[in-house]
N, C-alpha and C positions, 0 to 999 in steps of 0.2 A: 576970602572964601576958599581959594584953589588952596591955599599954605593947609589951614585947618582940614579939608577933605583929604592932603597926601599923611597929615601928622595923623589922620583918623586910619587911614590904610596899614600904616608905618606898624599905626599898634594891634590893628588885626592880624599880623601876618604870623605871629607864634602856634595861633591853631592851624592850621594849615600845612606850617610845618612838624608838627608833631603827628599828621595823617599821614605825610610825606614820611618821616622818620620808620612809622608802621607800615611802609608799603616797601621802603625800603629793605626794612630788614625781614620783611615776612618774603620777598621775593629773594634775595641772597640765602633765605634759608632752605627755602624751596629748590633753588638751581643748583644748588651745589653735590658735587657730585659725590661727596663723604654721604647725603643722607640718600641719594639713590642706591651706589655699591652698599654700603652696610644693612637697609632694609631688603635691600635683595638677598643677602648672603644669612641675614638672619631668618627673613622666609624660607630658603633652601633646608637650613638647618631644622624648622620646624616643618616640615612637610619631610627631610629625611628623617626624624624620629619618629614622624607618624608612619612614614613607610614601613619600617620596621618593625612597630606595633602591629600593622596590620600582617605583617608576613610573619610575625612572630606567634599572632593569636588565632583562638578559634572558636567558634559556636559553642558551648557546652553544655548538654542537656542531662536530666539524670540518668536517662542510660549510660549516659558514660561514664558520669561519678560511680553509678552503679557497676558496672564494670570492670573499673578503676581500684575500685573497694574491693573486689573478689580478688584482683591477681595482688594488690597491696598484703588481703589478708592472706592467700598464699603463701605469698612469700616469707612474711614472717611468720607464720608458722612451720616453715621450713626451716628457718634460718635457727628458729627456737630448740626444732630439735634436733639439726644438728649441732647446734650449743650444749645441749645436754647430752648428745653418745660422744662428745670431744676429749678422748683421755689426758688430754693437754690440762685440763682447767678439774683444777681440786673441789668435789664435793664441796666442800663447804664453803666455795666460793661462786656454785653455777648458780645460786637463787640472784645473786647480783649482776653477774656476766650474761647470764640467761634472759635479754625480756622480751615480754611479750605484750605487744600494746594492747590497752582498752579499746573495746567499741570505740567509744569517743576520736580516742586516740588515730584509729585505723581510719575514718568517716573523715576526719581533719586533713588527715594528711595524704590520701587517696589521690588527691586533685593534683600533686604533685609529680605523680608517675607518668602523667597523662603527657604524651608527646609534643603538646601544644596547653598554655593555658589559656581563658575567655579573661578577655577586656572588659576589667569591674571599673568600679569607683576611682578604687586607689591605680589603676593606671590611668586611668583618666587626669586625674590630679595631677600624676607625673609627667605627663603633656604639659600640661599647663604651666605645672612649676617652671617646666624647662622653658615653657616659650617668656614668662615672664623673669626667667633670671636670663634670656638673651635680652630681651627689651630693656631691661632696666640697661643693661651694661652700653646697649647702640646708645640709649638717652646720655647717659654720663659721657659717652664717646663724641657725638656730635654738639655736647652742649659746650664739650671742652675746647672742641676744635673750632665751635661758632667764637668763644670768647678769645681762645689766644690765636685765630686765624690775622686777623688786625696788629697784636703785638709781634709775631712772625716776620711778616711784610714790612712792618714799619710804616703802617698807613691808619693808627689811629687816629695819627695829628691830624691828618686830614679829614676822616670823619671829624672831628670834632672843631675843624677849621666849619663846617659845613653847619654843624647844631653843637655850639660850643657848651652848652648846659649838658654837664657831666651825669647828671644824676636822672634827667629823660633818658641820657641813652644806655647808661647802665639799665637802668627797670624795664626800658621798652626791650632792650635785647635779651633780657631773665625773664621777661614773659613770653616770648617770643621761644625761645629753649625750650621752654618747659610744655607750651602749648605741642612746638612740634614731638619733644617725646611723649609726649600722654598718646599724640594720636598714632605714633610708631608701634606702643603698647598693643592702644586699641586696634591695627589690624593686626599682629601677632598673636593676639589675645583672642578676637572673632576666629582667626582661622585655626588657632587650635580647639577652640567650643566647637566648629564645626568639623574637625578633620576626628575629634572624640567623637561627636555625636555619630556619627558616620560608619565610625568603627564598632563602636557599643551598639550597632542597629544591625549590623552583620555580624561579629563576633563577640557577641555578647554573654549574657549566661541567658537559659531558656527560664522560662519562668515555672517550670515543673523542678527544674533544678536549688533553686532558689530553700524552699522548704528543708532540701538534703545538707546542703551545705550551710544556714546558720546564718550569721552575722560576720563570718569570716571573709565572705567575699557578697559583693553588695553590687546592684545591677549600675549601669550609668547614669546618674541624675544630670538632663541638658542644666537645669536651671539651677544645681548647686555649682556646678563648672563653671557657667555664665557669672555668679555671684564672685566668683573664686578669683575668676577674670577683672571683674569689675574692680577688686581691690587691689590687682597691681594699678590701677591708673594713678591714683596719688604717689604711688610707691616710684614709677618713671618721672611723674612730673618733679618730685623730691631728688628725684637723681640728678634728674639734668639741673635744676636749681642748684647742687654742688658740685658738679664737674662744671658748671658755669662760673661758677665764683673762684675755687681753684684755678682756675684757669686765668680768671684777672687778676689775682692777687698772685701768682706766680708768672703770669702773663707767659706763659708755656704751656701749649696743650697738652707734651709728654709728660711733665711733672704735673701737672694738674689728674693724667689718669693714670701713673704710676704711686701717686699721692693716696687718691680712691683706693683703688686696688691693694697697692700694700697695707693700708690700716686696716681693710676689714681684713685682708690674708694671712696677715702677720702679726700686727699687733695685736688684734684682737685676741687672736692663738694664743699669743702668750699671754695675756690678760686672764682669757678662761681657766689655764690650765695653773697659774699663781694664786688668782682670788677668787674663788669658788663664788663668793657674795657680789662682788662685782663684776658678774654675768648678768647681772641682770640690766647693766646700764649698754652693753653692746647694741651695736649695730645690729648683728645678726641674730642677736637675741628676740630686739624687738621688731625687725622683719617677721621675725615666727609667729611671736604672738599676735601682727597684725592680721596675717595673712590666717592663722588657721581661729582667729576669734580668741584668741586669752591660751595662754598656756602657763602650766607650774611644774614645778621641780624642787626635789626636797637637797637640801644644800648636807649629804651625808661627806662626801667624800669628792674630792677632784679626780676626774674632772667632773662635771656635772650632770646630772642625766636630767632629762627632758621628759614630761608628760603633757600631752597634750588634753585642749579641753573636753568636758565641762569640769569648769572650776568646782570643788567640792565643798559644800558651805562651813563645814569645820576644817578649820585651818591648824595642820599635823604642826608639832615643833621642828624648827628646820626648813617649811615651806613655803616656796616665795610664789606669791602671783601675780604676775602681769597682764593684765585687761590690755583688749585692743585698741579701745579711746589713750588709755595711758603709752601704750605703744608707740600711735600714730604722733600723737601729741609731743613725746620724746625726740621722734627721728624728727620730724617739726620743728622742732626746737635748736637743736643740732646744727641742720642745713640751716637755720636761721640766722644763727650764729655765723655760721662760716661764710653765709652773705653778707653780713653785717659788717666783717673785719675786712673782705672784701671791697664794699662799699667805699668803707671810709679810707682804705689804701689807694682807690681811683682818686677820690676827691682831692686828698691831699698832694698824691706824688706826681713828678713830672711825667710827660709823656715820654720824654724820651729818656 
């Protein structure tokens, strides 16, 4: 009876250790001091850009537009006629040399004079962008340095002296990556929604203004920003799942994020600027389209110009579109891959 009750223990003991394996590596990912400095210095960077936002902007109401608009039209109509008594400039050349902007023309571009602009949409956006292309990069940075920290030392053998099944600990520690940069994202992500919302509440545009100026400048939406937010979190967790495999499969954190780094900086570069049609397979192609909902581009000329959505339901000759499902699903694919060849280079090759 004792033999069968130790051979019944003997074989319960793999769950147990695979709770162990998750506690181990959620707490080494926790204490280490790469994810405390780097979330910190990434926070500082996103609270100094929002600093600067704010000491850069200001309230704008239509008095001021209004304002703006009179010394705008002054001026060119000063400008206009001294163009025209300029004995420099031939008659038959002042109707070109000469202009004089439209209404429209003057109303549009008025806000620009103004010694301060108001924190719309599109700087809001730009918070964001910025705090999600630091996120993604700390996620690729720590996922790299979680996976070749062990080949470094020369201490995988012993992890794996410890849980010698290669492939629990390969997938427990790419989840474990990926989970901590999604949530490195999400406080980057929350604190620029809030460090926007913040700013667009005091230097916003007034809503008298709004009417004067159009669709050119747009008030701050919390819950398009929060959306905007929400969709770097797959975008981190995607990162750190390839700066994690990189990293095993080079088993060097530096060539694992000089790896990252150079393809999308370099390769990619030159990729765009040789095959105009094969932009559409890049990385940062379909970062764009994820992130801004689908964008298109008519393939005339290299390099390639970019429009953003809504997709237009007839489709010009020349024009490629990329949906954000088709996007997501590509970089998906990708990091998939680069896990996968990852994967089977642990299983097969020696440790040391």
């Amino acid at each position: 009876m004792s033999t069968s009750t130790g051979t019944g223990t003997n074989r319960a003991t793999p769950a147990p250790r695979l709770r162990g394996l998750v506690r181990s590596e959620v707490r080494r990912a926790t204490s280490r001091r790469a994810l405390v400095w780097m979330t910190a210095l990434a926070t500082l960077a996103v609270v100094g850009v929002g600093a600067v936002l704010w000491l850069t902007t200001a309230a704008i109401s239509a008095a001021d537009i209004g304002a703006a608009t009179e010394r705008f039209r002054a001026e060119q109509q000063q400008f206009y006629e001294q163009c025209l008594a300029d004995p420099a400039i031939p008659e038959s050349e002042k109707p070109n040399a000469c202009w004089r902007p439209t209404e429209q023309e003057i109303v549009d571009n008025a806000i620009w004079t103004l010694p301060e602009r108001p924190f719309d949409q599109g700087a809001f956006e730009g918070l964001l962008m910025f705090a999600g292309g630091v996120g993604a990069l700390v996620a690729i940075m720590l996922a790299a340095s979680a996976g070749g920290a062990d080949w470094g030392a020369r201490t995988m053998g012993l992890l794996l002296s410890w849980e010698p099944r290669r492939l629990r600990v390969f997938l427990v520690r790419l989840v474990v990556a990926m989970v901590v940069g999604a949530l490195v994202m999400a406080w980057l992500g929350g604190l620029a929604v809030g460090f926007g919302a913040a700013i667009g509440s005091v230097h916003g545009l007034a809503a008298d203004a709004l009417p004067v100026l159009g669709q050119q400048w747009l008030p701050v939406s919390v819950a398009d920003g929060a959306q905007l937010a929400v969709r770097w979190l797959p975008l981190a967790a995607l990162a750190a799942a390839g700066g994690y495999g990189l990293a095993m499969l080079t088993r060097s954190t530096g060539w694992a994020i000089g790896a990252a780094i150079g393809f999308v900086a370099i390769v990619e570069s030159i990729v765009q600027g040789l095959w105009a049609w094969g932009s559409q397979w890049l990385v940062q192609t379909n970062l764009a389209a994820w992130l801004e909902g689908g964008i298109r581009w008519r393939v005339d000329r290299n390099p390639v110009t970019y429009a953003a959505a809504p997709l237009a339901p007839d489709v010009e000759p020349g024009t490629i579109f990329i949906t954000d499902t088709r996007a997501i699903a590509w970089l998906s694919g990708l990091v998939l891959v680069a896990v996968l060849v990852s994967l089977l280079a642990f299983l097969r090759r020696d440790v040391e």
